[in-house]
C-alpha positions in Angstrom: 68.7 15.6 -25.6 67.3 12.7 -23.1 68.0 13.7 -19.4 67.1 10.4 -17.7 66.6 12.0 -14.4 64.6 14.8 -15.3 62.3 12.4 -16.8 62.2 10.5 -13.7 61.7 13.3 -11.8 58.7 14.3 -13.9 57.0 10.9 -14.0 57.2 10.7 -9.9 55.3 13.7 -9.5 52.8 12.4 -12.0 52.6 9.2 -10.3 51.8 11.2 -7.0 49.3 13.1 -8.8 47.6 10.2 -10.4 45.5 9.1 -6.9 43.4 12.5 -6.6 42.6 12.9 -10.8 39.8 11.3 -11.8 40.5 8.6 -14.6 40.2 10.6 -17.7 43.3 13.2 -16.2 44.7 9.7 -15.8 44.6 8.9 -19.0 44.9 12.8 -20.7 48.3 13.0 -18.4 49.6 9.4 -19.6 49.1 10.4 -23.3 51.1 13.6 -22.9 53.8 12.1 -20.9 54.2 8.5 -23.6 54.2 11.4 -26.3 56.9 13.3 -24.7 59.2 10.2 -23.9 59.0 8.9 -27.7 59.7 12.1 -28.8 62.8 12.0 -27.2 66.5 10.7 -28.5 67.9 8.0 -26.5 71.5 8.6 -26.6 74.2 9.0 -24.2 76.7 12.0 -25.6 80.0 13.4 -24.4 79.8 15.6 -21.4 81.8 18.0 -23.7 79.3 18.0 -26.4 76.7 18.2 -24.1 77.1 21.2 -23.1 78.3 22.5 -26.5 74.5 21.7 -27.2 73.0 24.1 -24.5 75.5 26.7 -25.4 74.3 26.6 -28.3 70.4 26.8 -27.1 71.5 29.7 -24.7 72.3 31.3 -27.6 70.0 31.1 -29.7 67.4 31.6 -27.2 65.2 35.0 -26.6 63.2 33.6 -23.9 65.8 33.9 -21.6 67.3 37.3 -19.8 70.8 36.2 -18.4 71.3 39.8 -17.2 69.4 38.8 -14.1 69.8 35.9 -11.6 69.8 32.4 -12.9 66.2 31.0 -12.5 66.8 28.5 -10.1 68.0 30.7 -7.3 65.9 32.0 -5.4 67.4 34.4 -3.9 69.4 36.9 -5.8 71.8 37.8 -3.1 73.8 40.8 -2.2 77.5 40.5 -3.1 79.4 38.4 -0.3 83.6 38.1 -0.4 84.5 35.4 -2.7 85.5 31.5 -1.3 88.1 29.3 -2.1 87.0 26.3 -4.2 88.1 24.2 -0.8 85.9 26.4 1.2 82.5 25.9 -1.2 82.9 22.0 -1.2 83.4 22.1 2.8 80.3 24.4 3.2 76.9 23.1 2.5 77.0 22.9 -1.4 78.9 20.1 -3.4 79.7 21.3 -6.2 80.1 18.8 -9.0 81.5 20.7 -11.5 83.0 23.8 -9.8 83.1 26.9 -11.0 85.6 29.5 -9.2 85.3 33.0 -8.1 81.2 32.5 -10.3 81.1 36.0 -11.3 77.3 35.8 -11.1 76.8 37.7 -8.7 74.1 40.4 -8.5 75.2 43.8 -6.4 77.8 47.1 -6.8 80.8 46.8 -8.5 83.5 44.8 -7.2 86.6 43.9 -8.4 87.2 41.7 -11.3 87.8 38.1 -10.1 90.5 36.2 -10.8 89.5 34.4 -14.1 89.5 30.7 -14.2 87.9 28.9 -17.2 85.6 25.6 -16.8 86.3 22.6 -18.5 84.1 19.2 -18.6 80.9 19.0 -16.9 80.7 15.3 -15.6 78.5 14.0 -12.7 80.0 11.2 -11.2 77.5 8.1 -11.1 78.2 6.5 -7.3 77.3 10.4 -6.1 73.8 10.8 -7.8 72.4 7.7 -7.5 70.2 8.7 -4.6 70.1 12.4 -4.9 66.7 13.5 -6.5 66.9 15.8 -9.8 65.2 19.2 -9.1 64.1 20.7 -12.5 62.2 24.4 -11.5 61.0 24.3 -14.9 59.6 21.5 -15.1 57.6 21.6 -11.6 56.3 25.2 -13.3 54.8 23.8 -16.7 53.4 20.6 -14.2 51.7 23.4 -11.6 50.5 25.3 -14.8 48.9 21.7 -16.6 47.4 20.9 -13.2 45.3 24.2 -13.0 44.3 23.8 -16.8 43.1 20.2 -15.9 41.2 21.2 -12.9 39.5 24.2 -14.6 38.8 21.8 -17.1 37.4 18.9 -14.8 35.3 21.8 -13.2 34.0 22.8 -16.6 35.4 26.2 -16.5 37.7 28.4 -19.2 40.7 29.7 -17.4 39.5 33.6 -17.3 40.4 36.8 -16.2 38.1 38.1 -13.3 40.1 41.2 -12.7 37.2 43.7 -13.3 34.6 42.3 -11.2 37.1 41.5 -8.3 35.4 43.7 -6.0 31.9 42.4 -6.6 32.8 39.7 -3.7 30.7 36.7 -6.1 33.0 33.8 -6.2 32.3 31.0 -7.5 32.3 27.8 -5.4 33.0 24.0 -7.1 33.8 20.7 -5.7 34.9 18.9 -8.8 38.3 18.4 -10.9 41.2 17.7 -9.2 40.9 17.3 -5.3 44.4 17.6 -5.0 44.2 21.4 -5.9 41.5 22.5 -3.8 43.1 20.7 -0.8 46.0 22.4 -1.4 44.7 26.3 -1.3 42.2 24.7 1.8 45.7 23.7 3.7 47.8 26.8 3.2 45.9 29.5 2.6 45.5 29.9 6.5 48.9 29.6 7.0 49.5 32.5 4.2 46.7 34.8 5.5 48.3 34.5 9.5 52.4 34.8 7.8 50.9 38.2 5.4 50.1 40.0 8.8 53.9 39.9 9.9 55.5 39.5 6.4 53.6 42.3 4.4 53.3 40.0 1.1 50.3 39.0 0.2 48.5 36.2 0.8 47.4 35.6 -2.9 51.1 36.1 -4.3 52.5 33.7 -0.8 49.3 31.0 -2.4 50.3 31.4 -5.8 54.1 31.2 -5.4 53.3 27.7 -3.0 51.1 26.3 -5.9 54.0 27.3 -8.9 57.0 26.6 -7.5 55.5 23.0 -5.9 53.6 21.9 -8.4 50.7 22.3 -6.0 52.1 20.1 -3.3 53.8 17.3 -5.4 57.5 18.2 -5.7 60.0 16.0 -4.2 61.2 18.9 -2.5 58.2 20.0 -1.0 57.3 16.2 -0.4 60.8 15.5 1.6 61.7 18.5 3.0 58.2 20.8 3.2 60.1 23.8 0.9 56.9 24.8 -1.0 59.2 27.7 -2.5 62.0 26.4 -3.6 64.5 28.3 -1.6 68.0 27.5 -1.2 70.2 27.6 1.5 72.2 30.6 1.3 74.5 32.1 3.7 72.3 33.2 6.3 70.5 29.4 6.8 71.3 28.2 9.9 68.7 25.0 10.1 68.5 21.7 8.0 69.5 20.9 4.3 68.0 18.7 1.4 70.4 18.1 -1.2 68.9 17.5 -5.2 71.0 17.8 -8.1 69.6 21.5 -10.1 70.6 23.2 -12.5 72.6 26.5 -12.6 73.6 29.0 -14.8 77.2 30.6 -15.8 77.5 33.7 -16.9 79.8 34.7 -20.1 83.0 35.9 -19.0 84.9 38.3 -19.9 88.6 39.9 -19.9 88.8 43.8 -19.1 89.1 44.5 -22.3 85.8 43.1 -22.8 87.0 40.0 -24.8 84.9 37.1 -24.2 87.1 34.4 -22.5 84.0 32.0 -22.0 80.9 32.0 -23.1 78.0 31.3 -20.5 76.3 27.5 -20.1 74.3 25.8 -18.0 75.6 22.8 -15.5 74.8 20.4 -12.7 75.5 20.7 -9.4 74.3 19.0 -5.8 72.7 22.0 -4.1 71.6 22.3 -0.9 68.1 23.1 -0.1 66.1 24.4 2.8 64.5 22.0 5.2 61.6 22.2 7.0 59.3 20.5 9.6 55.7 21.3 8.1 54.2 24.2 5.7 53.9 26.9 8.3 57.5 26.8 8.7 58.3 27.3 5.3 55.3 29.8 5.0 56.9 31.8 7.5 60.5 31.5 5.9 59.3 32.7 2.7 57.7 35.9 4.2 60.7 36.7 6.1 63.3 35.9 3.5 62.0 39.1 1.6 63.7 41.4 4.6 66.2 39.1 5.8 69.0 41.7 5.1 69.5 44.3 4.8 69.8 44.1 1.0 66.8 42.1 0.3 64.5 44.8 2.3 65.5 46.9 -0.6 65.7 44.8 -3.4 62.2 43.3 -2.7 60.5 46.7 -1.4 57.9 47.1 -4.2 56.9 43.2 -2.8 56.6 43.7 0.8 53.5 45.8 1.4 52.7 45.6 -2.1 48.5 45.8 -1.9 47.7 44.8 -5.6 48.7 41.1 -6.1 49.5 42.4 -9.9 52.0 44.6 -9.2 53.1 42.2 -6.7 53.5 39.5 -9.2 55.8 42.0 -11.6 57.6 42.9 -8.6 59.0 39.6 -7.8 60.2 39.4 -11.8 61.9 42.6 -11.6 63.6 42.3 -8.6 65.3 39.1 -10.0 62.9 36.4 -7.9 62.6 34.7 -11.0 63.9 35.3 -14.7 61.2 33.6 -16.6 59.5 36.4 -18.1 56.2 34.9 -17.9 56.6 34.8 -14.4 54.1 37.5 -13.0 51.8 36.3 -15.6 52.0 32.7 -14.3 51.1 34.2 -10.9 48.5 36.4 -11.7 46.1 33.7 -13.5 46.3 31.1 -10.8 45.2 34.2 -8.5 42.6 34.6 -10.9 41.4 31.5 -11.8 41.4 30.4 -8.1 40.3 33.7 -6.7 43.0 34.0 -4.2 42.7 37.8 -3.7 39.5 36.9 -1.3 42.3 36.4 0.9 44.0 39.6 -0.1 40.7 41.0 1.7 40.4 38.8 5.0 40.4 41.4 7.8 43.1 40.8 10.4 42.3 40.8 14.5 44.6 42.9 16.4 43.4 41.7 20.1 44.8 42.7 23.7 43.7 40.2 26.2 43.9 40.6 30.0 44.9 36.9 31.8 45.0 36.3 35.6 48.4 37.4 37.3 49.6 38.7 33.6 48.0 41.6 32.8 47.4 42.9 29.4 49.1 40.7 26.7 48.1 41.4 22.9 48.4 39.1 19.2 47.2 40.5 16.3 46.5 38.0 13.0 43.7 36.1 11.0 43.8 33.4 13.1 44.8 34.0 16.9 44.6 32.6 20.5 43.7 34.5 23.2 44.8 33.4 26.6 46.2 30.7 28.2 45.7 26.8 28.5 47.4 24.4 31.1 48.4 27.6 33.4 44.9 27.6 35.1 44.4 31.3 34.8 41.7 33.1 34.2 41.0 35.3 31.0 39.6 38.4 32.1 38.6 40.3 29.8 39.1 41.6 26.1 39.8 44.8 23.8 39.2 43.6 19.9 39.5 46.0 17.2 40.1 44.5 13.2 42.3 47.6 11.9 43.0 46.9 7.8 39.7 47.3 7.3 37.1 50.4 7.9 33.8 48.1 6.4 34.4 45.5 8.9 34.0 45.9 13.2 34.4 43.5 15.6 32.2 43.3 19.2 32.3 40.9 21.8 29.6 40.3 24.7 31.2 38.2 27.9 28.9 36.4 30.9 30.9 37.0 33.9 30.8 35.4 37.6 28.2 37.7 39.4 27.3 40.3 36.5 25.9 38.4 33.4 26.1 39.2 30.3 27.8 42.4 30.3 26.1 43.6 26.7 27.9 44.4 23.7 31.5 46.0 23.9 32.4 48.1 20.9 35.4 47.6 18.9 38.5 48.4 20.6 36.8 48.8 24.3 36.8 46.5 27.5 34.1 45.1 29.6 36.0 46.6 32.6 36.4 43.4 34.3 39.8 43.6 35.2 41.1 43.8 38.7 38.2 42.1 39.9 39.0 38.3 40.6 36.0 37.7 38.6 35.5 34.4 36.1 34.4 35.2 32.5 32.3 31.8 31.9 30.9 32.7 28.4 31.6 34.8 25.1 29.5 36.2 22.5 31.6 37.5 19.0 30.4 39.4 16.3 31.3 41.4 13.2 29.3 44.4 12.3 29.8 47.3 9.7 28.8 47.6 5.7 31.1 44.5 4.8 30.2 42.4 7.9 28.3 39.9 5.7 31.2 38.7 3.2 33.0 37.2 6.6 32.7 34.6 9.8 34.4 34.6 12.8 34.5 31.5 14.2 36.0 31.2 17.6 36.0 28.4 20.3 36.8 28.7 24.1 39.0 26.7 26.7 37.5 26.6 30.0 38.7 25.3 33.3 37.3 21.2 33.6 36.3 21.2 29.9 39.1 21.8 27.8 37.6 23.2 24.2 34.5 23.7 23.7 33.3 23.2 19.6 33.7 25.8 17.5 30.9 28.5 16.8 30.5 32.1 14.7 28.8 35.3 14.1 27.6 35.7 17.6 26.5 32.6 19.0 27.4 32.1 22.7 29.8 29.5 23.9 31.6 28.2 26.9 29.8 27.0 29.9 27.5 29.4 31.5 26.5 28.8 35.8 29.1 25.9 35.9 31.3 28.0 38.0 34.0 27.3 35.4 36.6 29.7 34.4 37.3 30.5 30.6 41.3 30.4 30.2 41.4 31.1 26.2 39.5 31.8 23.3 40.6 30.8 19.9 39.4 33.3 17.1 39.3 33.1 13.4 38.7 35.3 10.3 37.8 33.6 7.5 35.0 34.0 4.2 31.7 33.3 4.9 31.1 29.7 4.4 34.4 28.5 3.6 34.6 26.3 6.5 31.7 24.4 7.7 31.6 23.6 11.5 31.6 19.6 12.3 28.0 18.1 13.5 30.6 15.7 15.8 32.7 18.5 17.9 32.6 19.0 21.3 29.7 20.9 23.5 29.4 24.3 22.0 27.5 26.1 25.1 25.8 25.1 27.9 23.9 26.6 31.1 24.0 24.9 34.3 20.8 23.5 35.6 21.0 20.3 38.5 20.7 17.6 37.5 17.9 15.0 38.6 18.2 11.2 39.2 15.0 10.3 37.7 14.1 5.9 38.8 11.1 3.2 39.0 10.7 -0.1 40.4 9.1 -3.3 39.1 6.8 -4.2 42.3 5.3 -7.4 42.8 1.6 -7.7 42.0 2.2 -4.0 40.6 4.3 -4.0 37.7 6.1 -1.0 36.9 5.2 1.9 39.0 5.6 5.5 38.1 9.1 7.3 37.5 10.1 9.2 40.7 12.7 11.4 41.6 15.7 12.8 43.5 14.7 11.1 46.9 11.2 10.6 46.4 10.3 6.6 47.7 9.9 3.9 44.3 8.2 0.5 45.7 6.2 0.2 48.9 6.7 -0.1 52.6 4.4 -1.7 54.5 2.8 -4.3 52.4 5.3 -7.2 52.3 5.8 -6.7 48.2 9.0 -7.2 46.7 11.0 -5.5 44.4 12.1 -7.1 41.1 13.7 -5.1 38.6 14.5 -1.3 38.6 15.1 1.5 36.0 17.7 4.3 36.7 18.4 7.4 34.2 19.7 11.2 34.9 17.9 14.3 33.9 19.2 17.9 32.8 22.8 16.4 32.7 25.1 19.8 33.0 28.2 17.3 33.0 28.7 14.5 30.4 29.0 10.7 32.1 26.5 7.8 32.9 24.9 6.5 35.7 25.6 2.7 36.2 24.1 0.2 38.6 23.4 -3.8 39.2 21.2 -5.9 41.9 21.5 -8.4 43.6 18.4 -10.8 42.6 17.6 -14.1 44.7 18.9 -17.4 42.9 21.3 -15.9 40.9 23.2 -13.5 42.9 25.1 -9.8 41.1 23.6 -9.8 37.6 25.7 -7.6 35.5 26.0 -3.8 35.8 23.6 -1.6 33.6 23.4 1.8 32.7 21.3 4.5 32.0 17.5 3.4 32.0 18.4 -0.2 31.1 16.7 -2.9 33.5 18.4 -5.1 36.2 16.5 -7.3 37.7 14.2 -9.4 36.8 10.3 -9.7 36.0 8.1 -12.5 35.3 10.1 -14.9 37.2 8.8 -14.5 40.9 11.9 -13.2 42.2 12.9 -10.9 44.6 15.6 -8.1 44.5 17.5 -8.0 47.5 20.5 -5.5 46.9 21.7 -2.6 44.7 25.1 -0.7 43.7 24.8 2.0 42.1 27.7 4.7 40.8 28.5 7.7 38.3 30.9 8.1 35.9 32.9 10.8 33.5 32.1 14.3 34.5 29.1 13.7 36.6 31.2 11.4 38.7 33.7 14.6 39.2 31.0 16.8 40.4 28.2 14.8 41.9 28.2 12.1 44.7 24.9 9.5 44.6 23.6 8.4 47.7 21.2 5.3 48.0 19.6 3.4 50.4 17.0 0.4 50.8 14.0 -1.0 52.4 14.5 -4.4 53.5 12.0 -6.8 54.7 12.2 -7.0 58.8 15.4 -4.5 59.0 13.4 -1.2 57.6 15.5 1.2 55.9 19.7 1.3 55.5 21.6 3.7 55.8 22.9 6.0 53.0 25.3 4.4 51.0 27.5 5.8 48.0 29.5 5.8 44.7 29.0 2.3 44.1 28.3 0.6 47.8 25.9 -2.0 48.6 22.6 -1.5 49.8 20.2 -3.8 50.8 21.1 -7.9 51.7 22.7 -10.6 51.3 22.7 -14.4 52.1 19.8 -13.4 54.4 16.7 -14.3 52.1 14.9 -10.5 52.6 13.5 -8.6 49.8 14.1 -5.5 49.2 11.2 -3.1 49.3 11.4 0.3 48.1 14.6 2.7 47.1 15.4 6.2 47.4 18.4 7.4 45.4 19.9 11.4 45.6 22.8 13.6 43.9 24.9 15.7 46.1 27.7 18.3 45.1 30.8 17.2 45.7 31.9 18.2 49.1 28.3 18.6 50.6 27.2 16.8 53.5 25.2 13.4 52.7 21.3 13.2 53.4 21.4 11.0 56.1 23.4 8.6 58.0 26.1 6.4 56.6 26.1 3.5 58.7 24.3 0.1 58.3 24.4 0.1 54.6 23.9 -3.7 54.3 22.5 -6.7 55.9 24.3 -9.9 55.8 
C-alpha cells in the first residue's frame, strides 16, 4: 500500500544525492524511483484495514525473526519497570498510538503484564505535518544502491577481497560517486581515534555510519548528526530529534498460552538522539556498547572483537539489528571499500612532559601533545605505538643548547626534563618490517608562530635558532598516501640566519649603483651628486613581513610608500631626493628595529632615525646624497645617535 511519507522521505534523500552523481546515476536513480512510484496503488484505506494488511505480511513473512528486538531500535535494552501510559507521553516519546505495559522487552523473566489489547492505529494530521518519516529500511536498501552505483561508476564488480586482505594492495580510485568517498575520507578519522577507547572496530563503526545513514544523506543524520540511528533511551540525557518510525508489537499472549493479539507493526513520534557534529555521535556509538551494565554483556563478542566478520555477526546476534542480512550488508561495504586498512592503523600511546606539569600522557590515532595558549614549554617526549609489533615509532628533538639530541627509541626520553631548556625542533619516524604501509604526519606549535604546516616520516619541523619554544606537537597515524599535505600551509621548518637589508641608489650622472648592505654607504659624499630614486629589499628573512619605504622627491613632495625592491623616486626627470621613511612590518617588524640615516647637501650626515621616521629634508631645497640603512634586534642599542634626524 502507498505510504506518502515514506515516499517523500525516500525522494529527499535522492534529491540530496543527485548534486555529487554524475548524470547517468541521475538518470539510472530517476528511472528506478518513477518505476517504483507507478507501481504503487494510490489509495487511502481504513487505519483498521491497514494494519489488517501488515498483519497479514507479518505473517506470511520468513524474512523476519520477531523473536529478537524490533529492527528499528537500536538498542535492545535490559528490562526497566514498566510506565504508566501518562508517564510515556510526558517522557520524551509521543506515542501516537500507545501501546501499554509493550511486552517487548528483551531480558529475564518478569512478570506477566497486565494485558491491554490495541485498537486503531490513526496518526493525527495537524501532529505530522512537520515531523520527518524515518524508514530504517529504506535508508539500508538506499546505502546498499549507492555503493552498487559507485562500484559501478568506478568500473569495479562488488567483490570479496577477504583472502588477500593481508597483502596491504588496495586499490585507489577517484571516480563514481564523490559523495561516498567523502564520506569514508570525513569519518574514518573520527572512527579510528573513538576504536582506541571504544574497542569496536573501526571498519564495523565505518560500515554501520555508511548503512544506517545512507552514507551521510538521512534526514536524521542531516538534522541532528546521528549517523547510527540511535534512539534515546533511558540513559540519554542530551538533545532529541523527533521523526515518525515504525515499531513493532509483539503477539500476545494469555498464560495459558492463548493468543490474545497477534503482533503488527505501527507508527509512533519517537525521539531520536541529537548531536552537534559526527565525532559526537562517533563517540556515542562506541560507548553505547558498555553503557550498562547489561549492554557490556550483551554486546561482548562486539567490543574487542578483532575480525570485522565476526564483528559484523556479532552485532545480528546480539539483537543490534534483526535483518538477517545484516552482517552480510556490513561485511561487503568493508570489503568493497577496504575499510579493514583501518582495522590495521597503529595507535600512538604518548607521554609528554610540559613546563610546570610534568608528565601527562594520550594515547590514539590522532593525538596532541602539549599545550597551546598556556605559554609552556614541551619538554620532552616518550612514544611507543603498542597494537602493533611490525610498526616502531622514534623521535629526534633540537633543544636550546644541545642540538639535535639523535634518535630516541620507542618508548624512551631525550632526558630533557628538569632542565629549563626549549625544544625548538622535532624529527618523527616509524621504523620496523611494516614501517612502509604507514605516515605519520605531525605539525608543531611554537611560541610566536602558532602551527607550523604539516610534515611526515622524519622530516624536521618547527623553528630551529629562533629562540622560540615548541608548546605542542600534533601527531597522526594514517596509510601511506592517503592524505596529501597542502603546497599552501604554513612554514614547515626553518633555521635562523640574520637577516640583511640589502639597498641601491639612483645617483646623478651615475645611474644605478651597486646593491650594498647592512650599513654599508649607497650614493656619494663629497661630489655634490644627488640622489634620485632608491631600491630597498631584505635578505635571509627568518621572520615573515616586508620592508616598506617612500621619499620625499623635489617638486612633488611624499610620493607613495613602496615595498620590497620596488622604486621610489624618480629617474630621468632631473630631480633630487631629499628625504626618506622607511619601516618593517609583520614578524620582522616584531623582532627587528631599522635604523636609517642621510647625507644632506651642506648639513653632512643625520642622525639615526627609525621604524618609519624621516630622514633627510624638507622645504630646505638640499639633496640628499647617500643612505645607510641597518637591522637591530629588538631591545639592542641603536648604531649611533638619535638626534637631528631631519632638516627643515
Amino acid at each position: 500500500m502507498f505510504n506518502f511519507r515514506k515516499v517523500v522521505n525516500y525522494f529527499s534523500i535522492f534529491v540530496l544525492m543527485l548534486s555529487s552523481l554524475p548524470v547517468t546515476t541521475h538518470d539510472v536513480l530517476a528511472t528506478e524511483i518513477h518505476e517504483e512510484l507507478k507501481s504503487e496503488e494510490f489509495t487511502v484505506e481504513s487505519s483498521t484495514s491497514e494494519v489488517e494488511s501488515e498483519n497479514t505480511e507479518i505473517e506470511n513473512s520468513n524474512e523476519v525473526d520477531y523473536s529478537e528486538a524490533e529492527e528499528d531500535d537500536k538498542e535492545i535494552e535490559e528490562p526497566k519497570e514498566e510506565t504508566s501510559q501518562e508517564e510515556s507521553i510526558d517522557s520524551t516519546v509521543e506515542i501516537l498510538e500507545i501501546i501499554p505495559n509493550d511486552p517487548t522487552s528483551v531480558g529475564p523473566a518478569a512478570e506477566e503484564p497486565e494485558i491491554e489489547l490495541a485498537s486503531e492505529i490513526h496518526i493525527p494530521t495537524d501532529q505530522i505535518s512537520d515531523i520527518e518519516y524515518y524508514d530504517r529500511e529504506d535508508v539500508h536498501q538506499l546505502a546498499m544502491e549507492m555503493m552498487e552505483q559507485d562500484l559501478e561508476e568506478k568500473g569495479l564488480e562488488p567483490t570479496n577481497v577477504s583472502s588477500s586482505i593481508n597483502n596491504y594492495s588496495f586499490r585507489r580510485v577517484s571516480s563514481g560517486i564523490k559523495h561516498v568517498d567523502e564520506f569514508i575520507a570525513k569519518i574514518a578519522p573520527f572512527a579510528m581515534e573513538d576504536s582506541v577507547t571504544s574497542g569496536v572496530l573501526p571498519s564495523i563503526t565505518i560500515a554501520q555510519g555508511a548503512l544506517e545513514s545512507a552514507w551521510g544523506l538521512s534526514g536524521l543524520t542531516i538534522n541532528a548528526n546521528n549517523l547510527f540511528g540511535i534512539k534515546a533511551s533511558s540513559d540519554w540525557k542530551g538533545p532529541v530529534y523527533n521523526v515518525i518510525t515504525k515499531e513493532y508489537s509483539k503477539p500476545v499472549y494469555d498464560s495459558n498460552g492463548k493468543l490474545i493479539q497477534a503482533d503488527f507493526w505501527y507508527e509512533v513520534i519517537a525521539p531520536f538522539r541529537k548531536y552537534n557534529n559526527w565525532l559526537e555521535s562517533i563517540r556515542d556509538h562506541g560507548e553505547f556498547f558498555t553503557g550498562t551494565e547489561w549492554r557490556k554483556n550483551n554486546y561482548k563478542n562486539v567490543v574487542g572483537e578483532k575480525d570485522y566478520r565476526k564483528a559484523a555477526q556479532a552485532l545480528k546476534d546480539a539483537g543490534y539489528a534483526t535483518d538477517p542480512d545484516y552482517p552480510q550488508k556490513l561485511i561487503s561495504i568493508i570489503e568493497n571499500y577496504e575499510l579493514y586498512k583501518y582495522d590495521q592503523v597503529p595507535f600512538l600511546s604518548a607521554d609528554y612532559h610540559v613546563q610546570n606539569k610534568g608528565w601527562l600522557a594520550t594515547t590514539g590515532v590522532h593525538a596532541i601533545l602539549g599545550t597551546t595558549g598556556k605559554s609552556l614549554r614541551l619538554e620532552d617526549l616518550r612514544l611507543r605505538l603498542p597494537n602493533d609489533a611490525d610498526v616502531g615509532i622514534q623521535f629526534d628533538s633540537w633543544v636550546q643548547n644541545r642540538g639535535w639530541s639523535g634518535w630516541i627509541e620507542e618508548g624512551k626520553e631525550s632526558g630533557n626534563t628538569g632542565k629549563s631548556l626549549r625544544m625548538e625542533a622535532i624529527k618523527i619516524r616509524l621504523t620496523g618490517a611494516r614501517a612502509s604501509y604507514f605516515d605519520v604526519m605531525y605539525r608543531v606549535h611554537t611560541e610566536g608562530f602558532g602551527w607550523s604546516g604539516w610534515t611526515k616520516n622524519g622530516q624536521p619541523a618547527g623553528f630551529q635558532g629562533y629562540g622560540k619554544r615548541i608548546e605542542a606537537v600534533e601527531v597522526k597515524m594514517v596509510w601511506a598516501g592517503d592524505e596529501e599535505i597542502a603546497s599552501n600551509q604554513p612554514i614547515v621548518y626553518q633555521v635562523f640566519s640574520e637577516p640583511s637589508v640589502v639597498y641601491s641608489s639612483h645617483v646623478q650622472g651615475i645611474g644605478w649603483m651597486s646593491p650594498v648592505k647592512d650599513g654599508a654607504q649607497s650614493g656619494t659624499v663629497g661630489y655634490s651628486k644627488r640622489v634620485e630614486a632608491v631600491k630597498l629589499a631584505l635578505a635571509n628573512q627568518p621572520y615573515y613581513g616586508d620592508i616598506v619605504y617612500q621619499t620625499h622627491i623635489q617638486g612633488i613632495g611624499w610620493m607613495n610608500t613602496v615595498k620590497n625592491n620596488t622604486i621610489s623616486g624618480t629617474t630621468g626627470r632631473l630631480l633630487r631626493a631629499e628625504a626618506i621613511k622607511i619601516s618593517l612590518t609583520g614578524q620582522m617588524a616584531s623582532n627587528y628595529d631599522i635604523y636609517y640615516r642621510s647625507h644632506i647637501q651642506k648639513h653632512g650626515w643625520t642622525g639615526w632615525a627609525k621604524n618609519g621616521e624621516p630622514s633627510g629634508s624638507t622645504g630646505q631645497s638640499l639633496r640628499l646624497e647617500a643612505l645607510e640603512i641597518r637591522l637591530v634586534k629588538k631591545g639592542q642599542q641603536a648604531p649611533g645617535i638619535i638626534t637631528n634626524t631631519l632638516f627643515r
